[in-house]
N, CA, C and O of each residue as an XYZ file, in Angstrom:
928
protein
N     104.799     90.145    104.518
C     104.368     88.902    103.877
C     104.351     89.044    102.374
O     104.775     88.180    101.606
N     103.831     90.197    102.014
C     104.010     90.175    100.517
C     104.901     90.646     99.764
O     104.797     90.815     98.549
N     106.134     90.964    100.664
C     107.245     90.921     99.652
C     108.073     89.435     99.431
O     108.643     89.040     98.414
N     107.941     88.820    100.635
C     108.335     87.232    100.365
C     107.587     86.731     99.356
O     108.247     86.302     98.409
N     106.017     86.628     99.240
C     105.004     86.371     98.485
C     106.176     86.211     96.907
O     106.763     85.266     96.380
N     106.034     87.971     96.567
C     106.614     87.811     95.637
C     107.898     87.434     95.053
O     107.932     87.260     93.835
N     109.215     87.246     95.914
C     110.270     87.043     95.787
C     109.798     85.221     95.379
O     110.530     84.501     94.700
N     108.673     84.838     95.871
C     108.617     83.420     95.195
C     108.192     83.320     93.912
O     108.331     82.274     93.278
N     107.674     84.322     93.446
C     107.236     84.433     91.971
C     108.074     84.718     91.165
O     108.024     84.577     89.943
N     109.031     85.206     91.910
C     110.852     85.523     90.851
C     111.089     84.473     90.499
O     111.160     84.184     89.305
N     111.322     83.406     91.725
C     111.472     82.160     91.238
C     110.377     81.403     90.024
O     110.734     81.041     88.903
N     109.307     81.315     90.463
C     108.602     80.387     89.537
C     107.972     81.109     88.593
O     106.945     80.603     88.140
N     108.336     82.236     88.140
C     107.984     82.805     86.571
C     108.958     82.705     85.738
O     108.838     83.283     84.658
N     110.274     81.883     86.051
C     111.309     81.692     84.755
C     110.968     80.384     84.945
O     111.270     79.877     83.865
N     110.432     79.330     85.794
C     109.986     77.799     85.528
C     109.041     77.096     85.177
O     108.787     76.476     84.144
N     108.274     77.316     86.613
C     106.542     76.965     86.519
C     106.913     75.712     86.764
O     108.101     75.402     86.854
N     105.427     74.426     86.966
C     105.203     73.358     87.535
C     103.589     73.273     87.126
O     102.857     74.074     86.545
N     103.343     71.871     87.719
C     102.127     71.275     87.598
C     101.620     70.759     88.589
O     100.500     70.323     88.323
N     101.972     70.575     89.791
C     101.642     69.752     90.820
C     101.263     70.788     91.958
O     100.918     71.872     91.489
N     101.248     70.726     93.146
C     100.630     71.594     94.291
C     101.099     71.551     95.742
O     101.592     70.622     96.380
N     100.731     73.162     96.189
C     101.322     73.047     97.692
C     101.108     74.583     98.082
O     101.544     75.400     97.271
N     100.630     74.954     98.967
C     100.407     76.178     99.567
C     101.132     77.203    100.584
O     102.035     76.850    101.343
N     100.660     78.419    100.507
C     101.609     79.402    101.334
C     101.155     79.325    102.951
O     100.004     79.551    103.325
N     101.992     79.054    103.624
C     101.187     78.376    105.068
C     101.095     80.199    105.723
O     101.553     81.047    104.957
N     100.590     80.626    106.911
C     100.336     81.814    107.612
C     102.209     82.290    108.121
O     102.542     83.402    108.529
N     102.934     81.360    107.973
C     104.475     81.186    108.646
C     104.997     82.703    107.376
O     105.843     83.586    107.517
N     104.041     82.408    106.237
C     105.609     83.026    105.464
C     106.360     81.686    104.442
O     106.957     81.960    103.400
N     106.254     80.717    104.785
C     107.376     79.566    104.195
C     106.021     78.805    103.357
O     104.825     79.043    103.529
N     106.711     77.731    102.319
C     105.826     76.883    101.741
C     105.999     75.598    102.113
O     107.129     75.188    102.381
N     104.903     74.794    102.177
C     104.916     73.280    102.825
C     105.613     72.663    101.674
O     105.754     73.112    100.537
N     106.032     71.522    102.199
C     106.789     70.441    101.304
C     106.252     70.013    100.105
O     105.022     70.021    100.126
N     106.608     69.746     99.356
C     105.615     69.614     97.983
C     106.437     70.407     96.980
O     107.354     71.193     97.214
N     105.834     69.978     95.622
C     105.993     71.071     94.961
C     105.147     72.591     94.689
O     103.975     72.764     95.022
N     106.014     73.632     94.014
C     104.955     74.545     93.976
C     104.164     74.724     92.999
O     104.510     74.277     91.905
N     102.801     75.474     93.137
C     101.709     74.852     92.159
C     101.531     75.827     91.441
O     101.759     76.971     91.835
N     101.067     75.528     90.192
C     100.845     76.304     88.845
C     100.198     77.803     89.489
O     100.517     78.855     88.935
N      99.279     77.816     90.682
C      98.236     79.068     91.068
C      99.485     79.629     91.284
O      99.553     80.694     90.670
N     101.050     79.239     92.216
C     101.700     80.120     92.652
C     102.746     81.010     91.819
O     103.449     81.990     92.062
N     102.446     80.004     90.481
C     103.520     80.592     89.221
C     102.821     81.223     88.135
O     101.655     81.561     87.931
N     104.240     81.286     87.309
C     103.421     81.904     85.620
C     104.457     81.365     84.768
O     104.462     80.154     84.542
N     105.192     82.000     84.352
C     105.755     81.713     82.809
C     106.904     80.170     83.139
O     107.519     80.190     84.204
N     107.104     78.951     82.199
C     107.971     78.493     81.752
C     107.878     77.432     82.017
O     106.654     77.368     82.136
N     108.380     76.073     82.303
C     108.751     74.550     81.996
C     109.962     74.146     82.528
O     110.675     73.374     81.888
N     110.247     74.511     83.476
C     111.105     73.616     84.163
C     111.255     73.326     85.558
O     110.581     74.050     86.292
N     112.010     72.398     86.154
C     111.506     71.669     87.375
C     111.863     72.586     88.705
O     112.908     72.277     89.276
N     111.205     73.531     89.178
C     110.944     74.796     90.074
C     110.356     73.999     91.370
O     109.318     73.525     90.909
N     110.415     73.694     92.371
C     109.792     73.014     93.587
C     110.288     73.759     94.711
O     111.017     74.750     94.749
N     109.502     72.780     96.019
C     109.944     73.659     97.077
C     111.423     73.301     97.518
O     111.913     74.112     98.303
N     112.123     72.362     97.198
C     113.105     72.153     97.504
C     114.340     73.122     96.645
O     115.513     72.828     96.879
N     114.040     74.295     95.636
C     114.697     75.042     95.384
C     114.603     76.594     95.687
O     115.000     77.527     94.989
N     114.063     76.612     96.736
C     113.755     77.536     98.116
C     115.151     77.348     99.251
O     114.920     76.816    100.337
N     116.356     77.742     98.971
C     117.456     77.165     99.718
C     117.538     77.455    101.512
O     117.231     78.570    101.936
N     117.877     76.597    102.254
C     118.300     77.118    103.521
C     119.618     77.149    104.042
O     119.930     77.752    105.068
N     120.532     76.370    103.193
C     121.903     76.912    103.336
C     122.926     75.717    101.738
O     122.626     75.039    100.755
N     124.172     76.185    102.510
C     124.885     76.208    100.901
C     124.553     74.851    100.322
O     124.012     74.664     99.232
N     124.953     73.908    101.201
C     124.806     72.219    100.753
C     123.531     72.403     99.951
O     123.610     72.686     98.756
N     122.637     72.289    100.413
C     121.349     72.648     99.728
C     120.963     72.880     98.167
O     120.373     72.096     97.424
N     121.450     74.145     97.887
C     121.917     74.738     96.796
C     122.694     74.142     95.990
O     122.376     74.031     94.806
N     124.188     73.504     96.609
C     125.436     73.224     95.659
C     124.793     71.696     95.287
O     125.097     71.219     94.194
N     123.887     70.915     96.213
C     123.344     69.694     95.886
C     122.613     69.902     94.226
O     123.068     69.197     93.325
N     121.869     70.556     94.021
C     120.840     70.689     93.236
C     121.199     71.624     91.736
O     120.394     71.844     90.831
N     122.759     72.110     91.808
C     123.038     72.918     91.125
C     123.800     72.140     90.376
O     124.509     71.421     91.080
N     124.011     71.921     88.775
C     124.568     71.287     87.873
C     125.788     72.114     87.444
O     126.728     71.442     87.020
N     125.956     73.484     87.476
C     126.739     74.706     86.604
C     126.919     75.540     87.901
O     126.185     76.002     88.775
N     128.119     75.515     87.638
C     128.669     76.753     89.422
C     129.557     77.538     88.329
O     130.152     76.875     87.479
N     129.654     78.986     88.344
C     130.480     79.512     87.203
C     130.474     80.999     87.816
O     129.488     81.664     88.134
N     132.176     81.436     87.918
C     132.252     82.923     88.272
C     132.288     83.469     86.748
O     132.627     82.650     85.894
N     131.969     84.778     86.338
C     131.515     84.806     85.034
C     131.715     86.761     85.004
O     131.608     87.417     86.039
N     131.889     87.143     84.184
C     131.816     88.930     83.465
C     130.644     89.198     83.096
O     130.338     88.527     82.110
N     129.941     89.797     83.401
C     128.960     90.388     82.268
C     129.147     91.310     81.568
O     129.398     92.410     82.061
N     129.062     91.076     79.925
C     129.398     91.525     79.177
C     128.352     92.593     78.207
O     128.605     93.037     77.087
N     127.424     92.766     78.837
C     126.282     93.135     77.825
C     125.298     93.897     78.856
O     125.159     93.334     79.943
N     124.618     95.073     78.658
C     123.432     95.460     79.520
C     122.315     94.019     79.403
O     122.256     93.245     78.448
N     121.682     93.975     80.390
C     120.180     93.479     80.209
C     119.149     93.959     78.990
O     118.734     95.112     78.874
N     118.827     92.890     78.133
C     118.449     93.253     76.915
C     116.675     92.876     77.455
O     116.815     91.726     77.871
N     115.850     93.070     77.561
C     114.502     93.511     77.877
C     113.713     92.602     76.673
O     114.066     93.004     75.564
N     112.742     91.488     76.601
C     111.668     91.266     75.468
C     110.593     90.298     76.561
O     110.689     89.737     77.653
N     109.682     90.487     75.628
C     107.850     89.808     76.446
C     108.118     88.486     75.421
O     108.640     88.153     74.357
N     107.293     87.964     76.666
C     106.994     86.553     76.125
C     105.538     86.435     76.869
O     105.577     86.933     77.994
N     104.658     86.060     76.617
C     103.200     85.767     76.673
C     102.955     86.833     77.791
O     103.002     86.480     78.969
N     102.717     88.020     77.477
C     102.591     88.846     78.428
C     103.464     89.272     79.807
O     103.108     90.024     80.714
N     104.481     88.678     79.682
C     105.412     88.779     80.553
C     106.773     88.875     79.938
O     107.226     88.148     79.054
N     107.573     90.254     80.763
C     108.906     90.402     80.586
C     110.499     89.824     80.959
O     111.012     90.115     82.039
N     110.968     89.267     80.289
C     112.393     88.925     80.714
C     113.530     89.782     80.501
O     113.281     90.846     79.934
N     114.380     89.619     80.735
C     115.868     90.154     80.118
C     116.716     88.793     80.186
O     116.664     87.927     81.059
N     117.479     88.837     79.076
C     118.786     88.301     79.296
C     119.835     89.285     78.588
O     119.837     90.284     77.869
N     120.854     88.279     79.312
C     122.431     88.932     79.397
C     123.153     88.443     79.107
O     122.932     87.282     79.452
N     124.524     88.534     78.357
C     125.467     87.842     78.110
C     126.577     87.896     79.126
O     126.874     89.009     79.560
N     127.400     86.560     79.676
C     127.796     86.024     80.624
C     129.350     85.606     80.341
O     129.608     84.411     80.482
N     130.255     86.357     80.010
C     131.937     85.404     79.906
C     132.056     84.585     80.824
O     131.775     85.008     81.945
N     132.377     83.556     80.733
C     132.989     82.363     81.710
C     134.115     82.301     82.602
O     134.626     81.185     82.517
N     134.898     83.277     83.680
C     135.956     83.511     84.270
C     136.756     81.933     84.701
O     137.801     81.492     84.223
N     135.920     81.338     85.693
C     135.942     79.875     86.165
C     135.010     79.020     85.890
O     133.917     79.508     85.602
N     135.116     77.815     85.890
C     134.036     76.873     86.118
C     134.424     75.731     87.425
O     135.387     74.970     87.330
N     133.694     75.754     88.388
C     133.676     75.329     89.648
C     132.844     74.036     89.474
O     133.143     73.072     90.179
N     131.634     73.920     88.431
C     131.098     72.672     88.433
C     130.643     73.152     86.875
O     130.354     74.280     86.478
N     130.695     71.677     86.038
C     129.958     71.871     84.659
C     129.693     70.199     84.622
O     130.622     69.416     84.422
N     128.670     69.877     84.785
C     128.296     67.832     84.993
C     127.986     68.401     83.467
O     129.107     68.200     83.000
N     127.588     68.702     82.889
C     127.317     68.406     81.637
C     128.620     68.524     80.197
O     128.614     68.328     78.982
N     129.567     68.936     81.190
C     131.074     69.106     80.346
C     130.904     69.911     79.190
O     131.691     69.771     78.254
N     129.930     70.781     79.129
C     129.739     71.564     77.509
C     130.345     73.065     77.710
O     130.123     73.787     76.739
N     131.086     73.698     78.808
C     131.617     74.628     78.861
C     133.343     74.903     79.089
O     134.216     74.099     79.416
N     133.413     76.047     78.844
C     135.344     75.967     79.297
C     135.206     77.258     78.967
O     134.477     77.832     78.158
N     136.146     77.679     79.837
C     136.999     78.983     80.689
C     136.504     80.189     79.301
O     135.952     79.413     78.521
N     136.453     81.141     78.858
C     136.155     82.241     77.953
C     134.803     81.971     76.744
O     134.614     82.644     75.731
N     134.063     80.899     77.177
C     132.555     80.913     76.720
C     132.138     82.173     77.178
O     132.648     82.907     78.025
N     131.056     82.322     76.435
C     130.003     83.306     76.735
C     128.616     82.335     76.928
O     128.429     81.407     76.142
N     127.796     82.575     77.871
C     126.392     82.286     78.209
C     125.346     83.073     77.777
O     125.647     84.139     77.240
N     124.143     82.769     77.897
C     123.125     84.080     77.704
C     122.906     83.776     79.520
O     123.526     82.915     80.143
N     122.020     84.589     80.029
C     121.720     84.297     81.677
C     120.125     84.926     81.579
O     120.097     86.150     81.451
N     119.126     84.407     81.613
C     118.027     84.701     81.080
C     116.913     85.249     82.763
O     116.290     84.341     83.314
N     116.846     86.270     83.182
C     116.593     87.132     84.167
C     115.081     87.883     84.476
O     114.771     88.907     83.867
N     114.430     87.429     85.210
C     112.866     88.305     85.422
C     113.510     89.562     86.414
O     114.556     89.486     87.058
N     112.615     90.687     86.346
C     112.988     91.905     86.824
C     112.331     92.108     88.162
O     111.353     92.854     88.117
N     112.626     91.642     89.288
C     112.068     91.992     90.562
C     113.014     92.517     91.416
O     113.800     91.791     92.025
N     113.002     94.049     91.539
C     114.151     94.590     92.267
C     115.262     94.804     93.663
O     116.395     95.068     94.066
N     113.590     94.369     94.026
C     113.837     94.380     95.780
C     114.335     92.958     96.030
O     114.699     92.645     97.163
N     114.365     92.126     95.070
C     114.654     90.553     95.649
C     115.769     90.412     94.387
O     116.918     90.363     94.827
N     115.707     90.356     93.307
C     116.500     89.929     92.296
C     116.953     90.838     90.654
O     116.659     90.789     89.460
N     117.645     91.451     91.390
C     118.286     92.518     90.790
C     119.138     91.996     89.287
O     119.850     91.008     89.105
N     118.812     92.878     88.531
C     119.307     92.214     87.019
C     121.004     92.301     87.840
O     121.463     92.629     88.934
N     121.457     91.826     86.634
C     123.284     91.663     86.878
C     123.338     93.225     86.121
O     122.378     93.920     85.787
N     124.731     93.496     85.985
C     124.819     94.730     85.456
C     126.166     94.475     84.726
O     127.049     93.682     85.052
N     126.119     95.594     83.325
C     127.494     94.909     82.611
C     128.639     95.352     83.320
O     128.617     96.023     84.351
N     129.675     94.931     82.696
C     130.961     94.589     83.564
C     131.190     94.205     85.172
O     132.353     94.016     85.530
N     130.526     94.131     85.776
C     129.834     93.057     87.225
C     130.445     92.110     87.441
O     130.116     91.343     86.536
N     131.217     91.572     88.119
C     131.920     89.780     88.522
C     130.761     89.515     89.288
O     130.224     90.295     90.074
N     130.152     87.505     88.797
C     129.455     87.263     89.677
C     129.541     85.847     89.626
O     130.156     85.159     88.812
N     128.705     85.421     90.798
C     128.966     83.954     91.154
C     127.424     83.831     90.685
O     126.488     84.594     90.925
N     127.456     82.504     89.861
C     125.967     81.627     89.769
C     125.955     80.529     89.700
O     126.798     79.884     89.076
N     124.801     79.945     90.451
C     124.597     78.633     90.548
C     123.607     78.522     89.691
O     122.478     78.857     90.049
N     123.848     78.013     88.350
C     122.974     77.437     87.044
C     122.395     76.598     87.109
O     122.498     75.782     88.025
N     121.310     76.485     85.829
C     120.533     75.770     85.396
C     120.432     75.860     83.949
O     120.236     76.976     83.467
N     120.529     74.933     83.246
C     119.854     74.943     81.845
C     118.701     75.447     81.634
O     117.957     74.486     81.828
N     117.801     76.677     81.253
C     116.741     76.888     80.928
C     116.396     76.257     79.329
O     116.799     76.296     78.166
N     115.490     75.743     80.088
C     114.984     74.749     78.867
C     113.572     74.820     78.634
O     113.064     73.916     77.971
N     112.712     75.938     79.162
C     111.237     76.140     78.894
C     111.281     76.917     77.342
O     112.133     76.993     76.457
N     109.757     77.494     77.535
C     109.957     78.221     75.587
C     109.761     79.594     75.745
O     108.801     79.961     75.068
N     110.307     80.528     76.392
C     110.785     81.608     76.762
C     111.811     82.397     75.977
O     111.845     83.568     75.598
N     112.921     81.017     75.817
C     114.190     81.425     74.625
C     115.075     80.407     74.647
O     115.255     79.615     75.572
N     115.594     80.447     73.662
C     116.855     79.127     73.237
C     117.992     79.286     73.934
O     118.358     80.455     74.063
N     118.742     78.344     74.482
C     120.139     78.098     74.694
C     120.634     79.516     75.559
O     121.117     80.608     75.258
N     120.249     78.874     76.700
C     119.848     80.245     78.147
C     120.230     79.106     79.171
O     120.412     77.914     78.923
N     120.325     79.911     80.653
C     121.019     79.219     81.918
C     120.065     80.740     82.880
O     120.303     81.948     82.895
N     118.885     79.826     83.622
C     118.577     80.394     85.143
C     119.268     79.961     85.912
O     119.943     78.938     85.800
N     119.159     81.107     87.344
C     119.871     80.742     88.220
C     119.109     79.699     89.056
O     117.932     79.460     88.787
N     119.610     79.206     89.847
C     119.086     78.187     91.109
C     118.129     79.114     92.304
O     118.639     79.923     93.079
N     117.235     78.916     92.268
C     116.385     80.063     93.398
C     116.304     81.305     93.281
O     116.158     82.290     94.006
N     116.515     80.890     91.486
C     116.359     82.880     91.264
C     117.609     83.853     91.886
O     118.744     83.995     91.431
N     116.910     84.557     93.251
C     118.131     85.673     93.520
C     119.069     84.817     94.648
O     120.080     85.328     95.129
N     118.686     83.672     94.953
C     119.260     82.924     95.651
C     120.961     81.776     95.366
O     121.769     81.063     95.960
N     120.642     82.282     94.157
C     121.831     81.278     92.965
C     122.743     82.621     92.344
O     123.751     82.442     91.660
N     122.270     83.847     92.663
C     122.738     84.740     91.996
C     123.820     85.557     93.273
O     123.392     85.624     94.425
N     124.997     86.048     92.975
C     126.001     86.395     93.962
C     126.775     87.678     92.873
O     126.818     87.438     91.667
N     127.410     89.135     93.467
C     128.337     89.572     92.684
C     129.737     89.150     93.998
O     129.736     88.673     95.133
N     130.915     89.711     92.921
C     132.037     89.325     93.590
C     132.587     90.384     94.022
O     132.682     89.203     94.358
N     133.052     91.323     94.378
C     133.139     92.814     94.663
C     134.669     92.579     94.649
O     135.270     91.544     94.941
N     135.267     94.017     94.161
C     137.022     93.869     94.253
C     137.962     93.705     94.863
O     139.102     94.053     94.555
N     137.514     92.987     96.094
C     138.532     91.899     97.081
C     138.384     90.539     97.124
O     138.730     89.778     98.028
N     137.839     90.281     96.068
C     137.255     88.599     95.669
C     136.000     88.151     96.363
O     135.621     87.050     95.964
N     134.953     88.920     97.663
C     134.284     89.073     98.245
C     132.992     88.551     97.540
O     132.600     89.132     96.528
N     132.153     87.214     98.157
C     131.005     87.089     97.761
C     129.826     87.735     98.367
O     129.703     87.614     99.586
N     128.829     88.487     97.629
C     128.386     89.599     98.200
C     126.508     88.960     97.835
O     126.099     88.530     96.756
N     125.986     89.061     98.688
C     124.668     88.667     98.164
C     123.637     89.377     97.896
O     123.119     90.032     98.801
N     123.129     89.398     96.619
C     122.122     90.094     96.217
C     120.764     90.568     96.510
O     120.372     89.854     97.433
N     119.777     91.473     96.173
C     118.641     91.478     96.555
C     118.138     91.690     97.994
O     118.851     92.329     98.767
N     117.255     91.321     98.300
C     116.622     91.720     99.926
C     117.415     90.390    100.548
O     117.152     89.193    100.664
N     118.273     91.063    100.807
C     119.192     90.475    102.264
C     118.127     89.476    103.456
O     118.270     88.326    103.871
N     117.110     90.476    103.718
C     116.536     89.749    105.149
C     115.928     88.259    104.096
O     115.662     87.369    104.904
N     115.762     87.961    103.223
C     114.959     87.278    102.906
C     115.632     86.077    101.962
O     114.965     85.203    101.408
N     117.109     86.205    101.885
C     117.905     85.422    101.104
C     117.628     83.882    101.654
O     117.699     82.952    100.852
N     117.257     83.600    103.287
C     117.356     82.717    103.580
C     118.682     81.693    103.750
O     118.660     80.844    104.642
N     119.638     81.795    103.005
C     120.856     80.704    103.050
C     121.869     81.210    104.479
O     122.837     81.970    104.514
N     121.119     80.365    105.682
C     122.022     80.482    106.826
C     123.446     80.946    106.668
O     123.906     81.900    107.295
N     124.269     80.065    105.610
C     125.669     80.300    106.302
C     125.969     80.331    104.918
O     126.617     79.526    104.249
N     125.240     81.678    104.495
C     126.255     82.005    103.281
C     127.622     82.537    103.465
O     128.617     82.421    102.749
N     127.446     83.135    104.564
C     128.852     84.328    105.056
C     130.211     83.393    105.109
O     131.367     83.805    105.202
N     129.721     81.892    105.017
C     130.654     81.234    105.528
C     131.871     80.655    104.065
O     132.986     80.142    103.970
N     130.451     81.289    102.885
C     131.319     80.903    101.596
C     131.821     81.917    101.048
O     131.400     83.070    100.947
N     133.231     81.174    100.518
C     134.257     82.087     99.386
C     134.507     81.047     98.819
O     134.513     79.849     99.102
N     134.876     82.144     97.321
C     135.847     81.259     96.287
C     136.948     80.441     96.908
O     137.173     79.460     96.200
N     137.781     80.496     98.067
C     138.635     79.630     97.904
C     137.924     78.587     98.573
O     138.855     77.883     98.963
N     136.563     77.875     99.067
C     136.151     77.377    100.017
C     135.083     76.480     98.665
O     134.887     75.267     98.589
N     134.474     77.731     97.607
C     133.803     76.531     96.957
C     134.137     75.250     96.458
O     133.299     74.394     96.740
N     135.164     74.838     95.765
C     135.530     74.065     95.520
C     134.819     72.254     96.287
O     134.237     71.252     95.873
N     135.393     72.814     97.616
C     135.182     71.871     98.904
C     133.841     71.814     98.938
O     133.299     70.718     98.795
N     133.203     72.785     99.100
C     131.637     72.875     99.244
C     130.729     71.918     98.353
O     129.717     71.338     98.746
N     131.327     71.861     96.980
C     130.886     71.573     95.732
C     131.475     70.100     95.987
O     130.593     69.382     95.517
N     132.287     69.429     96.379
C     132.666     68.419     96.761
C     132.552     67.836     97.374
O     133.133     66.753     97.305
N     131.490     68.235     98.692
C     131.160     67.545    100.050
C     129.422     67.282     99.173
O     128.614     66.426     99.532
N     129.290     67.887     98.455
C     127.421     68.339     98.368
C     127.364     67.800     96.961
O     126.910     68.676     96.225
N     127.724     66.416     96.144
C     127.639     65.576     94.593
C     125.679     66.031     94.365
O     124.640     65.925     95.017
N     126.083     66.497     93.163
C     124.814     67.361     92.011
C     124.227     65.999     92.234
O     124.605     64.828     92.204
N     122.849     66.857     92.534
C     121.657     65.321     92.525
C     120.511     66.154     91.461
O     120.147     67.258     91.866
N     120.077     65.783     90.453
C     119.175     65.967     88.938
C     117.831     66.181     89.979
O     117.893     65.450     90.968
N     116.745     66.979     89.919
C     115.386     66.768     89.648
C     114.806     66.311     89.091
O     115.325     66.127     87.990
N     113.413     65.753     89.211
C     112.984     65.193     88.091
C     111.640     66.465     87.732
O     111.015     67.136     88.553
N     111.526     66.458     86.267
C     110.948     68.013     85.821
C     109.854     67.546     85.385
O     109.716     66.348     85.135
N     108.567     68.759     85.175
C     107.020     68.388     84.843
C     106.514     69.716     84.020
O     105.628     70.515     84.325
N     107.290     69.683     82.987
C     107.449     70.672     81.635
C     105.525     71.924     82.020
O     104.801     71.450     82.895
N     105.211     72.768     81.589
C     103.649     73.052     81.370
C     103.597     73.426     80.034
O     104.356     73.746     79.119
N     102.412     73.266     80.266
C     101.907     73.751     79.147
C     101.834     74.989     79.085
O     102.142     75.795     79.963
N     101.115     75.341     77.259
C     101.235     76.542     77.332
C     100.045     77.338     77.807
O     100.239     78.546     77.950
N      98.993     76.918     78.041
C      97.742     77.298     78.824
C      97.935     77.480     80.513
O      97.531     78.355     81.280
N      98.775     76.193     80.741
C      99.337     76.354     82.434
C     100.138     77.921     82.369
O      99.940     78.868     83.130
N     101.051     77.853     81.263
C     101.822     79.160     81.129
C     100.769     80.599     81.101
O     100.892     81.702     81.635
N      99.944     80.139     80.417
C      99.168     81.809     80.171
C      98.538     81.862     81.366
O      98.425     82.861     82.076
N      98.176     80.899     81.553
C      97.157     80.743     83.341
C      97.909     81.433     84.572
O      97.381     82.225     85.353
N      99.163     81.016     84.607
C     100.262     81.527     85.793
C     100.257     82.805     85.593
O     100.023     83.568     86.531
N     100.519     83.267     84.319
C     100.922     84.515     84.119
C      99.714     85.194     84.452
O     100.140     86.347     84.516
N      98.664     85.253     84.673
C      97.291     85.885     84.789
C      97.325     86.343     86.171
O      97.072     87.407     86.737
N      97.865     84.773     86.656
C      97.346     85.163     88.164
C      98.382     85.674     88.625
O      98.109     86.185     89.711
N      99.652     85.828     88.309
C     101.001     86.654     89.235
C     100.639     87.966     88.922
O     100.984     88.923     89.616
N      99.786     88.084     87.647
C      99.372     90.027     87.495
C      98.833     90.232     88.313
O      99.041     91.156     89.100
N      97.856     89.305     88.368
C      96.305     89.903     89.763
C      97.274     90.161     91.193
O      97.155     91.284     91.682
N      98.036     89.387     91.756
C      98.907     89.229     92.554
C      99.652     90.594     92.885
O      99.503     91.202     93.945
N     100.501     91.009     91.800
C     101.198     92.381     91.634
C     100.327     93.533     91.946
O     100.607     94.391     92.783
N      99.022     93.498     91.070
C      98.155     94.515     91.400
C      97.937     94.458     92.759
O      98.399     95.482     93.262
N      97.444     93.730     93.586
C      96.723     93.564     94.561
C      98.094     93.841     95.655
O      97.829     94.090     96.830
N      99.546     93.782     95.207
C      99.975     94.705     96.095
C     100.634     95.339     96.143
O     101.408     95.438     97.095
N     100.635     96.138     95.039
C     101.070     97.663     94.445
C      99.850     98.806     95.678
O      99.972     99.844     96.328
N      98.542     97.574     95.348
C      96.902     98.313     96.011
C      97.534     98.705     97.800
O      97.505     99.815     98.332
N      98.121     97.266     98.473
C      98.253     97.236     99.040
C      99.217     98.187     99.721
O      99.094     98.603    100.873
N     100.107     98.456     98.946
C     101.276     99.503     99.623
C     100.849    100.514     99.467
O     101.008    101.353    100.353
N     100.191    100.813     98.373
C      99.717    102.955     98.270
C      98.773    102.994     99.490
O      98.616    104.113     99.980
N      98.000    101.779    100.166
C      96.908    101.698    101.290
C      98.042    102.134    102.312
O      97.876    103.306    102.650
N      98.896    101.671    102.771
C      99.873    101.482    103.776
C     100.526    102.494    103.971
O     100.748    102.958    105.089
N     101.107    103.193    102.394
C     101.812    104.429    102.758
C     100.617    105.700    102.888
O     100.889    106.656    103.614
N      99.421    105.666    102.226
C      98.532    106.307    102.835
C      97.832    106.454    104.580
O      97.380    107.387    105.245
N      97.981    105.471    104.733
C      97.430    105.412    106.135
C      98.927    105.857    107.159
O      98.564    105.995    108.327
N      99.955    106.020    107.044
C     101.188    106.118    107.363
C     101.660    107.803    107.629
O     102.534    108.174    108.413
N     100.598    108.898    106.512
C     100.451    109.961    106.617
C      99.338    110.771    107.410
O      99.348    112.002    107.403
């Protein structure tokens, strides 16, 4: 339970929210959005509907589909007590851009929280598939999160192979196996980008989140040294 726990905090510490909805005994979150107690850092529109269960899902809600190089290690800085990295991103393809502000040999920044077991930084020279977002909280300027965190995030491995990142059991997207590059296109074409509507926080909501995802971490860092102790 508490590694799902936290794989949701991957997500909502590069967004955050204002509104509410709880972790049911299942493991999954009820309909709603998710609430400031369950996040920490940032301002943009993070809900439960960006919790994916398969591709439509995802390609619905995703504005920026882009196979891309990474060009740069993960560069590491804090922002209100909490760490990010970003990375710089060459543009290989663009599969979807609704906002028309990109083309083929741009560079991106790709702005990244560090949770290993679920959402693994990119690594330089890496081919990868992402399903974007404009990051637009105050974290950093002129940046792109992924869609569900490690869920928007894909490498391409050297048979053109989309390969999915992070804790596998917990990716959730039924029939990812079923996508490839020559298939997105179609995918992205059956599933027309539908906008969220976003509920920016503040910066007190921000310091507030961030408080409580520490207590969170501690409590089960506590929890596993209990587990692997009792295990001996």
């Amino acid at each position: 339970m508490k590694k799902i726990i936290i794989a949701i905090f991957a997500i909502v510490s590069l967004v955050g929210c204002n509104t509410t909805s709880d972790f049911t005994e299942n493991n999954t979150i009820d309909t709603g959005v998710v609430s400031l107690s369950q996040g920490s850092i940032g301002s943009l529109d993070i809900n439960s509907k960006e919790i994916f269960t398969d591709v439509k899902d995802i390609a619905t809600l995703t504005p920026t589909v882009i196979v891309g190089q990474v060009k740069s290690v993960p560069e590491s800085f804090d922002y209100s007590q909490a760490t990010f990295f970003k990375a710089e991103v060459e543009i290989k393809e663009i599969y979807r851009d609704t906002e028309k502000n990109l083309k083929k040999g741009d560079t991106i920044t790709l702005l990244q929280n560090d949770i290993v077991s679920v959402d693994p930084l990119v690594e330089k020279n890496e081919k990868v598939l992402l399903f974007l977002k404009k990051y637009t909280g105050p974290v950093i300027e002129d940046a792109y999160r992924t869609l569900g965190s490690y869920q928007g995030h894909f490498r391409i491995n050297k048979d053109g192979d989309i390969i999915v990142v992070g804790n596998k059991k917990e990716h959730r997207i039924k029939d990812i196996n079923s996508l490839s590059l020559e298939t997105l296109d179609e995918v992205l074409a059956d599933a027309p980008y539908v906008p969220l509507e976003t509920n920016p926080m503040t910066k007190e909501e921000i310091e507030k989140g961030n408080k409580k995802e520490k207590e969170l971490e501690k409590r089960y860092k506590e929890e596993q040294v209990q587990v692997q102790n009792q295990s001996h």
